[in-house]
Biopython code that builds the backbone (N, CA, C, O; Angstrom):
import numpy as np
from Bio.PDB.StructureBuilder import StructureBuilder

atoms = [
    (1, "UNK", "N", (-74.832, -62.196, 35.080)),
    (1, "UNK", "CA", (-74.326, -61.872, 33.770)),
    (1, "UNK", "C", (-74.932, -60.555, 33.281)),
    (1, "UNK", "O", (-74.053, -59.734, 33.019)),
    (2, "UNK", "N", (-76.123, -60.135, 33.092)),
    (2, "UNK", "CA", (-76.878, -59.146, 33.168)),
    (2, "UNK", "C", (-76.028, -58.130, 33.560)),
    (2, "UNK", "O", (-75.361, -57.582, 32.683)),
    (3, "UNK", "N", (-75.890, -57.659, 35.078)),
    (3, "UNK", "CA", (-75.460, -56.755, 35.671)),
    (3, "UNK", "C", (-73.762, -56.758, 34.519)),
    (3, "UNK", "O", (-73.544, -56.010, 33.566)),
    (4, "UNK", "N", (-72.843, -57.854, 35.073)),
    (4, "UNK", "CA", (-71.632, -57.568, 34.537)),
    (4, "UNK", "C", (-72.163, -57.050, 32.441)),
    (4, "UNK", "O", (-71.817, -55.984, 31.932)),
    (5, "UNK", "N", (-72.537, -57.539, 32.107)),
    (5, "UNK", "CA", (-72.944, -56.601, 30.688)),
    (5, "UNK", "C", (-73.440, -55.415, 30.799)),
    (5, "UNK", "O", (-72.892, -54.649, 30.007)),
    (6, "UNK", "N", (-74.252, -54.914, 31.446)),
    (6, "UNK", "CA", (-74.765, -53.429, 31.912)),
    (6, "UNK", "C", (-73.198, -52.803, 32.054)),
    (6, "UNK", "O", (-73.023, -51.718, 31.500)),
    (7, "UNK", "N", (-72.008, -53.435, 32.782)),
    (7, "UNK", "CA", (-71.208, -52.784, 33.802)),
    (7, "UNK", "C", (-70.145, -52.329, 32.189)),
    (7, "UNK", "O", (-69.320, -51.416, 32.232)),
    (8, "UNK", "N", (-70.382, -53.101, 30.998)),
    (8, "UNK", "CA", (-69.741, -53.159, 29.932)),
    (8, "UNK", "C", (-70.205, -51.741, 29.353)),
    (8, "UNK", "O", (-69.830, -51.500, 28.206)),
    (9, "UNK", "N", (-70.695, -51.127, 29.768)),
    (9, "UNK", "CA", (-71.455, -50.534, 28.332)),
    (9, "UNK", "C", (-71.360, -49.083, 29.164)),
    (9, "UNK", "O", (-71.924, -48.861, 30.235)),
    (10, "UNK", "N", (-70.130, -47.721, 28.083)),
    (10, "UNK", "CA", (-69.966, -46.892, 28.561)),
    (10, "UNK", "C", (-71.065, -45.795, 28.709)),
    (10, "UNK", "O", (-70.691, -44.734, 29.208)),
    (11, "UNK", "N", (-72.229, -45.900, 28.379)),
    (11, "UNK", "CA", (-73.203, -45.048, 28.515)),
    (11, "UNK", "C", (-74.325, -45.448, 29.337)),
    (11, "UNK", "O", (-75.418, -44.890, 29.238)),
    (12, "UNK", "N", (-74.084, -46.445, 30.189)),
    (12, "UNK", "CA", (-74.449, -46.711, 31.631)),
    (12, "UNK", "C", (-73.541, -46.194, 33.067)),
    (12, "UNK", "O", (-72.748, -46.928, 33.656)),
    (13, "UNK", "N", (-73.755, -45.245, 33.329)),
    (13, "UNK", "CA", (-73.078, -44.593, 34.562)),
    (13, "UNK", "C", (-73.860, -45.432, 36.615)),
    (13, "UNK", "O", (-73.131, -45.472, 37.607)),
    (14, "UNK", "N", (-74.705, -45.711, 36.615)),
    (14, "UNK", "CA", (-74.953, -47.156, 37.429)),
    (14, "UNK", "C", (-75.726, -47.758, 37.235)),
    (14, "UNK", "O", (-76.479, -47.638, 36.268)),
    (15, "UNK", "N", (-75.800, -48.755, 38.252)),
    (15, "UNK", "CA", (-76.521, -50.421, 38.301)),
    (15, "UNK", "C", (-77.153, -50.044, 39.489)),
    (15, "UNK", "O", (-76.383, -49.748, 40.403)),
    (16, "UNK", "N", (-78.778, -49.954, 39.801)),
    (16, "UNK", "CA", (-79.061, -50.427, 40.425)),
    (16, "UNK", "C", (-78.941, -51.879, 41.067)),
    (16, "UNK", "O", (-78.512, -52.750, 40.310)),
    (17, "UNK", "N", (-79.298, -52.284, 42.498)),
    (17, "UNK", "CA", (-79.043, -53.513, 42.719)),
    (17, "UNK", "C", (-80.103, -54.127, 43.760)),
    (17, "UNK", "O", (-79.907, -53.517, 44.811)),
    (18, "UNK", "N", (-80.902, -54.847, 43.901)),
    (18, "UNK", "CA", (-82.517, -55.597, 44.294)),
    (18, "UNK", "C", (-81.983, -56.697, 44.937)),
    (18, "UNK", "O", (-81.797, -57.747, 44.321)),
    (19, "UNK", "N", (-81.621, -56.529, 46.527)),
    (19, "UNK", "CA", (-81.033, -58.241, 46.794)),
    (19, "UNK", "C", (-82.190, -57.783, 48.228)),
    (19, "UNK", "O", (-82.298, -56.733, 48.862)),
    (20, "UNK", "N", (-82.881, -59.042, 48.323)),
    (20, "UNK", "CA", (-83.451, -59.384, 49.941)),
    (20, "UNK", "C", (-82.975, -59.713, 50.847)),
    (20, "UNK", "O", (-83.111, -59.432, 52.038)),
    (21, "UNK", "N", (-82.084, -60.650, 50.045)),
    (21, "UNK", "CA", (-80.834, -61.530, 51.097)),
    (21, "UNK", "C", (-79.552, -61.343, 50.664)),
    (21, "UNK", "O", (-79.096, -60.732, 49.698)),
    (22, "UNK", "N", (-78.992, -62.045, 51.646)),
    (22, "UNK", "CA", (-77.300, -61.976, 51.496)),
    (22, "UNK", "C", (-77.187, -62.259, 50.545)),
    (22, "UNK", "O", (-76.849, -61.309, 49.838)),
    (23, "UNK", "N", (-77.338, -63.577, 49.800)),
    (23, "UNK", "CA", (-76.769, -64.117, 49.148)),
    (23, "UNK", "C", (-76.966, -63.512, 47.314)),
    (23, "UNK", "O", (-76.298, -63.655, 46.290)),
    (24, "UNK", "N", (-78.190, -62.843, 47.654)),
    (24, "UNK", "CA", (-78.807, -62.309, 46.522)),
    (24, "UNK", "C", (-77.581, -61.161, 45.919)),
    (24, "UNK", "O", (-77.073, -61.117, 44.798)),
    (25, "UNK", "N", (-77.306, -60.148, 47.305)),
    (25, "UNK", "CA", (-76.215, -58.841, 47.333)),
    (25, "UNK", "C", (-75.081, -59.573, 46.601)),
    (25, "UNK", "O", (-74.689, -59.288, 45.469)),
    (26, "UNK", "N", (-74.572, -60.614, 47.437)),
    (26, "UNK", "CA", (-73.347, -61.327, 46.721)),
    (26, "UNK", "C", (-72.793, -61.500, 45.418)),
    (26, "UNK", "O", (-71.735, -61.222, 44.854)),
    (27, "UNK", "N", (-74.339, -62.293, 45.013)),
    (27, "UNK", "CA", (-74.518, -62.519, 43.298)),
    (27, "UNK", "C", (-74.523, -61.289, 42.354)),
    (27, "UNK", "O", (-74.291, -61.176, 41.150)),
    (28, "UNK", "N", (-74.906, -60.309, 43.432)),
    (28, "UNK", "CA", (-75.196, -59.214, 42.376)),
    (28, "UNK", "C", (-73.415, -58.538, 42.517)),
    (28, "UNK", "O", (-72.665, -58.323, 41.565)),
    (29, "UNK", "N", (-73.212, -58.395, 43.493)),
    (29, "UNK", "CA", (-71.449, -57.653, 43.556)),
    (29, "UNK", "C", (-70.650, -58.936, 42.945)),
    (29, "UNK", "O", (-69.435, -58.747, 42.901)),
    (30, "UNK", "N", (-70.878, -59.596, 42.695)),
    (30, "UNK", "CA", (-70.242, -60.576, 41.982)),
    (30, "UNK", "C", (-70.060, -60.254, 40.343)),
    (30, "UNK", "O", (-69.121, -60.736, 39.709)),
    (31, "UNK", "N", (-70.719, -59.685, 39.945)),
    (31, "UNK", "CA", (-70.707, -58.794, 38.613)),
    (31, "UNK", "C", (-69.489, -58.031, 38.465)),
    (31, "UNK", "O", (-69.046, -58.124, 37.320)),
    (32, "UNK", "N", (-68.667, -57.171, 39.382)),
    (32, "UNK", "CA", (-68.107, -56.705, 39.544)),
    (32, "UNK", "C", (-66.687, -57.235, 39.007)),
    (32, "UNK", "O", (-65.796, -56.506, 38.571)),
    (33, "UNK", "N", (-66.641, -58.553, 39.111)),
    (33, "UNK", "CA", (-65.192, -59.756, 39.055)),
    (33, "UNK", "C", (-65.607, -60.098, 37.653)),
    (33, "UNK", "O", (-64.764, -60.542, 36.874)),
    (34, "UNK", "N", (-66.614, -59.955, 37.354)),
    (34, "UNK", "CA", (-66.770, -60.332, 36.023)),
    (34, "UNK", "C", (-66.366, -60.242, 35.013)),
    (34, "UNK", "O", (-66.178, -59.029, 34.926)),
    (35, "UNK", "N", (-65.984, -60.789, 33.854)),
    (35, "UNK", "CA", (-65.153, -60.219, 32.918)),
    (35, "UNK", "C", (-66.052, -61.160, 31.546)),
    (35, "UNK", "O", (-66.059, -62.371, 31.325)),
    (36, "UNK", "N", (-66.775, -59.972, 30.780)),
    (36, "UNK", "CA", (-67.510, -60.269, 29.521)),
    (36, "UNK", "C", (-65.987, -60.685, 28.103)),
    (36, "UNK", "O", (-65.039, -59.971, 27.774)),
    (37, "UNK", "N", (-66.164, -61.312, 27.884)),
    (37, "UNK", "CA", (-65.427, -61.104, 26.153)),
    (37, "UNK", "C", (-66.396, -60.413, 25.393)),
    (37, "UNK", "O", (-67.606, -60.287, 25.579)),
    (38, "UNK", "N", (-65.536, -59.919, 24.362)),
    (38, "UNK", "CA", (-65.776, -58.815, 23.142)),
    (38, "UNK", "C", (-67.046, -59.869, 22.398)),
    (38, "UNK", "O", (-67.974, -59.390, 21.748)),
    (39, "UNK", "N", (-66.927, -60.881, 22.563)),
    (39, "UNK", "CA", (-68.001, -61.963, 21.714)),
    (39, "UNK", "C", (-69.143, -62.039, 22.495)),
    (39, "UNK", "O", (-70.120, -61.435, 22.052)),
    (40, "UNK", "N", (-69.240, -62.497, 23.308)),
    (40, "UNK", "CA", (-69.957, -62.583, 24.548)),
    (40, "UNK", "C", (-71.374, -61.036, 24.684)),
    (40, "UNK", "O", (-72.599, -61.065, 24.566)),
    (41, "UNK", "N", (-70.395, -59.885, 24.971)),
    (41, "UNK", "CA", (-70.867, -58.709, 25.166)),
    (41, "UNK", "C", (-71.418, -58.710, 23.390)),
    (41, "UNK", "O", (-72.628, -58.502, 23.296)),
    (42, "UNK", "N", (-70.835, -58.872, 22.315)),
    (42, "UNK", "CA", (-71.869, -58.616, 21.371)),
    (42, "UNK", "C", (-72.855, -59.793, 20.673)),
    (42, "UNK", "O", (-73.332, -59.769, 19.538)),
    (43, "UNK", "N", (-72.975, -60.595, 21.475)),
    (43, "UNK", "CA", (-73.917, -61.685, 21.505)),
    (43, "UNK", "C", (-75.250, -61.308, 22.094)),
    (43, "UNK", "O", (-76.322, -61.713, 21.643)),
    (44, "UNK", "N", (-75.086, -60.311, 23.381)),
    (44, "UNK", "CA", (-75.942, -59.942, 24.352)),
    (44, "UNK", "C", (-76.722, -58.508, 23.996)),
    (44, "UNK", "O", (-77.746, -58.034, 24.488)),
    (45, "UNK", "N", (-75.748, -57.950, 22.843)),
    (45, "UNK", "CA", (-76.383, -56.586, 22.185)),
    (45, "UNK", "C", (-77.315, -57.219, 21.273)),
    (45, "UNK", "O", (-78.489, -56.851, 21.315)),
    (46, "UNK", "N", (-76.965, -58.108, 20.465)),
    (46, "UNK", "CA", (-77.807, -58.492, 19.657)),
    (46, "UNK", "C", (-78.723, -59.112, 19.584)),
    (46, "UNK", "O", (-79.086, -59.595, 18.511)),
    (47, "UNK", "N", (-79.370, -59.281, 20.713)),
    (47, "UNK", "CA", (-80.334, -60.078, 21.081)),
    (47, "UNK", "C", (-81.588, -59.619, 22.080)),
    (47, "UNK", "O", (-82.768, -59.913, 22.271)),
    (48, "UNK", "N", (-80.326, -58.486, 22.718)),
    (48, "UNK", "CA", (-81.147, -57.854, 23.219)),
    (48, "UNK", "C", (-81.538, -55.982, 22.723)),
    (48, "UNK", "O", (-81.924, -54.959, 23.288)),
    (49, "UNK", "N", (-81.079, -56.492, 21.135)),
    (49, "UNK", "CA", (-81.700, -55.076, 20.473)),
    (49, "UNK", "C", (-82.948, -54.388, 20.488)),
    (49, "UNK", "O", (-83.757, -55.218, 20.070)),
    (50, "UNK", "N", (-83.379, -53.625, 20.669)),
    (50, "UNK", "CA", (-85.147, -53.280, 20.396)),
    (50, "UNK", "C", (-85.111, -52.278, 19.742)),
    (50, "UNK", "O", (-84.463, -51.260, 19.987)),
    (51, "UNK", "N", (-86.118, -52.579, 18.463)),
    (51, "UNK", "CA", (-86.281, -51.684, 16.941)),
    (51, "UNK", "C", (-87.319, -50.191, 17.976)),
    (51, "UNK", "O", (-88.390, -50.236, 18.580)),
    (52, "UNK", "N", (-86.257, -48.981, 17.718)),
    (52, "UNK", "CA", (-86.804, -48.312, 18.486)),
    (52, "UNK", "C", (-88.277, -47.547, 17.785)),
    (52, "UNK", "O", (-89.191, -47.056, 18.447)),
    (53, "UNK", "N", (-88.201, -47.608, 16.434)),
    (53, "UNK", "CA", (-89.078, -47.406, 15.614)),
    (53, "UNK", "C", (-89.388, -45.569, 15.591)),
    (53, "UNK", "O", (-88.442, -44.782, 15.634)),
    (54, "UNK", "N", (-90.693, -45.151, 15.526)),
    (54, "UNK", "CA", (-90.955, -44.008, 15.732)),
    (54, "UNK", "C", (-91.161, -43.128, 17.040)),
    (54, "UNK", "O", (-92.057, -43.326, 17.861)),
    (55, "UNK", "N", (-90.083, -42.003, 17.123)),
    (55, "UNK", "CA", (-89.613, -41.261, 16.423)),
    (55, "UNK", "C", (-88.151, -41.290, 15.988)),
    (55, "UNK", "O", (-87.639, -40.651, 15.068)),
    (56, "UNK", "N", (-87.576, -42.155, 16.829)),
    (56, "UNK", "CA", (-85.890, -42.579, 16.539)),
    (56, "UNK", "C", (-85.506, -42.958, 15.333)),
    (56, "UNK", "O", (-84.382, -42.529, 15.071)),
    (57, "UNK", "N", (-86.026, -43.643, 14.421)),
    (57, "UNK", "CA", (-85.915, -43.810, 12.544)),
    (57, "UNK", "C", (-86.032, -42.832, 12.125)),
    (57, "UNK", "O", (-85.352, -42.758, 11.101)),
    (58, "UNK", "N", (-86.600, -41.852, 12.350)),
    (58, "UNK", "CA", (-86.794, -40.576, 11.374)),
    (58, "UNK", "C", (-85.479, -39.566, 11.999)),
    (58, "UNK", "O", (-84.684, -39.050, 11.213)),
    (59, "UNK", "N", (-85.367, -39.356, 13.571)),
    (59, "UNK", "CA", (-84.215, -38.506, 13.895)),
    (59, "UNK", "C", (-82.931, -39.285, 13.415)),
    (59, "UNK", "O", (-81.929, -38.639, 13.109)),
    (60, "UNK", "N", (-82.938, -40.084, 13.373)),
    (60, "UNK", "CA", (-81.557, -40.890, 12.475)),
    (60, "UNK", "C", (-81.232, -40.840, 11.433)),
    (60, "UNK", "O", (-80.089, -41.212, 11.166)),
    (61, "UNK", "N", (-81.910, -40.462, 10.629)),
    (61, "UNK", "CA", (-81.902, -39.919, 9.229)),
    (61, "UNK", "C", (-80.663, -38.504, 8.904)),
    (61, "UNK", "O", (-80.817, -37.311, 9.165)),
    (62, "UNK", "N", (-79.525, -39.161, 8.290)),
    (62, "UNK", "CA", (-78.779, -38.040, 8.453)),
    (62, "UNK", "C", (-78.642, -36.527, 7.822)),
    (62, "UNK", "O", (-77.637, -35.819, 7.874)),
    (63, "UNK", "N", (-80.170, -36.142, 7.087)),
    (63, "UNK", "CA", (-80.003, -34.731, 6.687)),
    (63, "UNK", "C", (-81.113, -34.192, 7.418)),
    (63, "UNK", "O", (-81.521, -33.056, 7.178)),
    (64, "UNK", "N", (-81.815, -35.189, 8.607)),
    (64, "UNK", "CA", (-82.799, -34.473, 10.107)),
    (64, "UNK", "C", (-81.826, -34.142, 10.517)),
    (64, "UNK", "O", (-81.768, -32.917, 10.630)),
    (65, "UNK", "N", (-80.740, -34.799, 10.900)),
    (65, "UNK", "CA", (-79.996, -34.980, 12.086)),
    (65, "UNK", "C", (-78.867, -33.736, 11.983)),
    (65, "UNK", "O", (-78.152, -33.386, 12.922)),
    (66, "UNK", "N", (-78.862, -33.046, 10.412)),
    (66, "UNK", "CA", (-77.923, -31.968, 9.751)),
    (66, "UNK", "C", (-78.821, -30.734, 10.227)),
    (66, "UNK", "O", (-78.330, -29.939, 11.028)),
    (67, "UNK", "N", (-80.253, -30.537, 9.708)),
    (67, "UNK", "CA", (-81.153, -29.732, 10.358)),
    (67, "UNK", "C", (-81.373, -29.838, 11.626)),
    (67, "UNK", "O", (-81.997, -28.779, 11.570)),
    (68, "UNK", "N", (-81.455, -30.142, 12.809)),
    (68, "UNK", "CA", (-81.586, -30.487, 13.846)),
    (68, "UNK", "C", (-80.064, -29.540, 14.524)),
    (68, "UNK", "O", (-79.870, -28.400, 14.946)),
    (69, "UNK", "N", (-79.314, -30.654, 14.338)),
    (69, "UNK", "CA", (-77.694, -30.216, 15.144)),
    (69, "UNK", "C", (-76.750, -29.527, 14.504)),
    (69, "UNK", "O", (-75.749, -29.210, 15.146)),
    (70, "UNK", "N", (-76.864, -29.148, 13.102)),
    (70, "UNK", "CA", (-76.143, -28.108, 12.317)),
    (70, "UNK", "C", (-75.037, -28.960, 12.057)),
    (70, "UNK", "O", (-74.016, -28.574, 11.488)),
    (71, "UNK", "N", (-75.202, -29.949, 12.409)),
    (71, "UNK", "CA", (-73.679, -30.992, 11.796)),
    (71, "UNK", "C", (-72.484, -31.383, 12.937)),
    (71, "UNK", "O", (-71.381, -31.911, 12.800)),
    (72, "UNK", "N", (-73.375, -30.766, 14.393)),
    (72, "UNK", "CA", (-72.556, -31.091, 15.413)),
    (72, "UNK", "C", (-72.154, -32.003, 16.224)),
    (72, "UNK", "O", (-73.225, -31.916, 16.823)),
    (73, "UNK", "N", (-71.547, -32.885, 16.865)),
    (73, "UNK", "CA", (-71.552, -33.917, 17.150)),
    (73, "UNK", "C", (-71.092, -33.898, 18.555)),
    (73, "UNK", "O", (-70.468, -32.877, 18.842)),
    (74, "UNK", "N", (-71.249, -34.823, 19.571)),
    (74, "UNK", "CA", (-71.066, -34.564, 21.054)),
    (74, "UNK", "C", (-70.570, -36.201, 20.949)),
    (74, "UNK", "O", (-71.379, -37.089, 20.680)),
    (75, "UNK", "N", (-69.162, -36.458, 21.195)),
    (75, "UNK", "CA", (-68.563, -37.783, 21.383)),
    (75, "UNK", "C", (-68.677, -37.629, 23.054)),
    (75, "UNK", "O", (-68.880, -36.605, 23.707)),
    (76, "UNK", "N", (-68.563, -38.402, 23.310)),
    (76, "UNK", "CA", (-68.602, -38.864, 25.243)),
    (76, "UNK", "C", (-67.627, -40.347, 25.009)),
    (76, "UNK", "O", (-67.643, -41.127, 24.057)),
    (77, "UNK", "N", (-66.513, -40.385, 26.713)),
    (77, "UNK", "CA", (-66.284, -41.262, 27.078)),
    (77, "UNK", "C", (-66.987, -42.420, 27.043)),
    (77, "UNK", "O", (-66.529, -43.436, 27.566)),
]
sb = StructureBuilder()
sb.init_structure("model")
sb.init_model(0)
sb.init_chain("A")
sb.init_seg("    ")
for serial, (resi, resn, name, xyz) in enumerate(atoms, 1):
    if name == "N":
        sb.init_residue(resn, " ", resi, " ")
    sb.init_atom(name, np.array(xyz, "f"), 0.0, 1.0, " ", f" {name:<3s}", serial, name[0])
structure = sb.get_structure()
């Protein structure tokens, strides 16, 4: 489940993968067939949030973030 949620999330480009054995590889390419729901996948964000604290609270601040990038914004796939 892990892996297939990683595989959800467009600002993960790969998955490493840790199998000893066959069966381990399997489980892990088995992620692949996987299919998260929209509930599911934000069940798994939220739980697995971490308060990034300092310095990320302060660059988030949106008149740093105006000084900083001049108001520019970089959307990505």
């Amino acid at each position: 489940m892990a892996l297939a949620w990683l595989l959800s999330k467009s600002t993960v480009t790969s998955v490493l993968l840790g199998a000893s054995k066959l069966e381990q590889l399997e489980d892990n390419l088995d992620a692949l067939n996987t299919q998260l729901s929209p509930d599911q996948i934000n069940r798994l964000d939220d739980i697995s949030r971490v308060e990034m604290g300092f310095p990320h609270a302060v660059l988030a601040n949106p008149s740093i973030k105006q000084m900083i990038f001049g108001g520019v914004e970089v959307h990505g796939k």
